[in-house]
C-alpha positions, 0 to 999 in steps of 0.5 A: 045132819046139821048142827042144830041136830046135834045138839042137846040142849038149847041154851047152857052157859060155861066161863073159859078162861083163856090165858095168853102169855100177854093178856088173859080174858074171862069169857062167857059162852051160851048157845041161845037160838042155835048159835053161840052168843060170847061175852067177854067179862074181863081182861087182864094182862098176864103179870110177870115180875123178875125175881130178885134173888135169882133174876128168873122171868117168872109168872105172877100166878097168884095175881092170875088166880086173883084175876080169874076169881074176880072175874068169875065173881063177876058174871051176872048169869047163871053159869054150869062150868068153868075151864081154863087154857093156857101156853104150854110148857110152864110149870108148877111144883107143890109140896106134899102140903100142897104149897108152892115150891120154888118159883113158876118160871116163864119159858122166856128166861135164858136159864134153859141156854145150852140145856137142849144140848146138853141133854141131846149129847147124853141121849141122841134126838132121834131118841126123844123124838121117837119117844115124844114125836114133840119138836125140839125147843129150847124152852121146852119143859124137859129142858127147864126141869133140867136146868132145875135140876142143875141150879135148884134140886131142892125144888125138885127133893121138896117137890111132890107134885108137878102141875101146868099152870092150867092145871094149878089154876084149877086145883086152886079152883076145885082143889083137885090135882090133874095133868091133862093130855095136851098140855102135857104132851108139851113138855117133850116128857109125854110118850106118843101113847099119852103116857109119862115117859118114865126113861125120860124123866129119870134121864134128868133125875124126876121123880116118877111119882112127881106126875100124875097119870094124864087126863082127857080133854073134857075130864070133869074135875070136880065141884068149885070152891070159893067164887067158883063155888056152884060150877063144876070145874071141867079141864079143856083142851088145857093147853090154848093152841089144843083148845084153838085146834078144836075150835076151829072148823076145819072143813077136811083133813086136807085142811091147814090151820094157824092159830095166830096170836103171839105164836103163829101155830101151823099145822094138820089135824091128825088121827096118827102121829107123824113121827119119822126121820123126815118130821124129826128133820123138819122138826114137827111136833106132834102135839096132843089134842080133843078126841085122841088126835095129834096136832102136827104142827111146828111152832112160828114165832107169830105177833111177838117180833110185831107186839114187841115192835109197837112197844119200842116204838110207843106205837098204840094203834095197831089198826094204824100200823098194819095200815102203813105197812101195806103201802110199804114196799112188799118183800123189801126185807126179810127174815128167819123170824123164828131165828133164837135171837128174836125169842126175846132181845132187849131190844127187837127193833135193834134185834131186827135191823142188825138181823138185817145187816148181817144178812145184807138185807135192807135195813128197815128203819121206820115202823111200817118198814119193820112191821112190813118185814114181821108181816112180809117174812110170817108169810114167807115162814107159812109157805115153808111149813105148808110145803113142809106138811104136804111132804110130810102127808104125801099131798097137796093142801086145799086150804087155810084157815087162820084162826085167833086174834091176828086173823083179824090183820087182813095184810097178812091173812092176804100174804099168807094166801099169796105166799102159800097159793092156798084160799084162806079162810079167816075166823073165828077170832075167839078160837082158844075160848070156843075149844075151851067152851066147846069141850066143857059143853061136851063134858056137859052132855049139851054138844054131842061131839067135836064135830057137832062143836065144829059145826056149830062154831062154823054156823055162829060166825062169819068167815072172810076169804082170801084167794091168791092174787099175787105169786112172790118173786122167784128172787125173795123166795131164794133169799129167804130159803138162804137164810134157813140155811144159815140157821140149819148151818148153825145146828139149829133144827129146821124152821 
């Protein structure tokens, strides 16, 4: 059956907006002829600001609200639905008046430091992975609630109603209050049966009726008000690497995928959670996905070393950058890019050369020399979680496919291959936009289900392959695995 077959309609268009902690875009999806045809209406860059009375990191979520209005205002076309996919683990907290309490914090901001400790000597890791299967992060949202909770509880005593910020973009577009499934398995308080861990939640004094039971991917919310008056409103995959996962067309379930923009998010594609002593080890999570399937997957810290990089340096033209980096000596430094001193240093260019003084490694000091380092030691980051997933599942891998914005950047998609020994199969880039566009069009009734949405995005847009050409020297790989050691001397969970 081809895809073509499966679907029920022609023609029909929706909005995703699909937000990134760096940029947000508007993009409208149709199927015309077959195929999906995206235009993107708008971009904006994700606004933060730094509160003057407490210093925290925080969202501009009205600003946001302001963006996706705007945009969706903009749209020419006749258009049924509009959904909309962010990071995860950010929140906001309503009233019972339904207005902002507190501050919409970013997960960036060190007021978590020491709070995943603390919590795991009162209640033991082995506890809370096997309530949550979700890896352990310091910024994950039990922890921020946690700090809240400490620094602020009459945030938490006003609160009555605890949204993500996908689901307080949408109350603001229908009105209506939601928490939807994937994002929700986020913030480590989700249970594996897609419940509310009510242990959990009283373990940092939350109120149980401060979350709401969590929806399914594709749940159409309501009609919309204001500029979105006109669309139904339709909850995706809320969270953007959900959406990445279901827009990606995996080909079998011994198919790897990394969703690659700012986090580089690796995993499988599951129909059971894998939550045992060796995964809590590893540290995977198992986060919630379209369909009732769990994203095992560990979390890489992707293009923000590399995003940071360009901004110190003042170098604009990332084309250009990667360009001189492959000329570069391959492999001539390396680092733990998911290391907590790279979450977000003042300084990532000062972050990574004192990284490599005390690891005695090369001190990259040109900009094609660090970006080589992000790109070589991403690679090498790859391979480890790619041999740890074929542990985890009990068989090898045949394949990668890397999907989102750095999908683009041929250098690594060729390092990812050499370094994992896989074929690689690159695209789409707009991953995050067609989940999100996908699962609205099956809410709609147009697509039949994810497999048809795969199969669909799989005939609409080209793929690059990228075969093994170059194994890595022994001698790298034994840097490299020295310096997770380290970190797993540290205490750290394993990278």
């Amino acid at each position: 059956m081809t895809s073509s077959d499966l679907i029920k309609a022609d023609e029909s268009r929706c909005l995703a907006v699909d937000l990134g902690a760096g940029s947000g875009r508007v993009v409208l999806g149709e199927i015309r002829g077959g195929c999906w045809r995206l235009q993107e209406i708008g971009r904006f860059r994700t606004p933060t600001s730094t509160d003057s009375d407490t210093g925290y990191q925080c969202w501009d979520v009205e600003e946001i609200v302001e963006q996706i209005e705007a945009n969706i205002a903009r749209s020419s076309k006749s258009v049924a639905s509009v959904g909309v996919d962010s990071w995860g683990v950010d929140y906001v907290l309503l009233d019972e008046a339904l207005n902002r309490v507190g501050l919409p914090v970013s997960y960036r901001d060190r007021r978590t430091a020491g709070v995943m400790e603390d919590l795991c000597g009162r209640i033991s890791r082995e506890e809370i992975y096997s309530r949550t299967g979700i890896q352990f992060l310091t910024f994950n949202t039990i922890y921020q609630l946690a700090a809240c909770r400490r620094r602020h509880p009459e945030w938490l005593e006003q609160a009555s109603h605890f949204l993500m910020i996908p689901d307080y973009l949408h109350f603001r577009l229908c009105g209506i209050l939601s928490n939807e499934y994937t994002n929700a398995t986020t913030t480590q308080l989700c249970g594996l049966d897609g419940e509310w861990d009510s242990f959990l939640m009283k373990s940092i004094g939350l109120k149980d009726s401060l979350m709401r039971s969590p929806i399914a991917a594709g749940t159409v919310l309501g009609d919309g008000q204001g500029t979105a008056r006109g669309l139904k409103v339709i909850a995706p995959a809320t969270h953007d690497t959900g959406s990445a996962v279901a827009g990606t067309p995996l080909g079998s379930t011994d198919e790897a995928y990394i969703s690659s923009g700012t986090w580089s998010l690796m995993g499988i594609e599951s129909t059971e959670p894998i939550a045992n002593p060796e995964a809590l080890r590893m540290n995977f999570t198992n986060e919630g996905g379209v369909e009732g399937r769990f994203r095992i997957l560990k979390n890489i810290m992707g293009m923000w070393p590399i995003q940071r990089i360009c901004e110190e340096q003042k170098a604009q033209d990332f084309a250009r950058v990667v360009e001189q980096s492959a000329e570069e000596k391959p492999w001539r430094s390396v680092i733990n890019v998911n290391d907590a001193e790279f979450l977000n240093p003042p300084s990532m260019t000062d972050a990574i050369r004192e990284y490599c003084r005390r690891s005695d490694e090369p001190v990259p000091e040109t900009v094609a020399q660090l970006a080589r380092c992000v790109f070589d030691s991403l690679a090498l980051s790859y391979r480890t979680v790619k041999e740890q997933l074929e542990v985890l599942r009990g068989r090898k891998l045949t394949r990668i496919r890397i999907v989102g914005g750095g999908c683009q950047n041929k250098l690594l998609n060729q390092l990812c291959a050499d370094a994992c020994e896989l074929p690689v199969t690159a695209g789409p880039v707009e991953a995050s936009a067609l989940g999100n566009l996908s699962a609205q069009l099956i809410a709609l009734g147009v697509i039949e289900n994810l497999s048809a949405a795969r199969a669909l995005i799989c005939s609409s847009f080209e793929m690059h392959e990228y075969d093994p050409n170059s194994a890595v020297p022994t001698d790298v790989l034994a840097r490299f695995d020295e310096l997770l050691a380290m970190r797993e001397m540290k205490g750290e969970p394993c990278a």
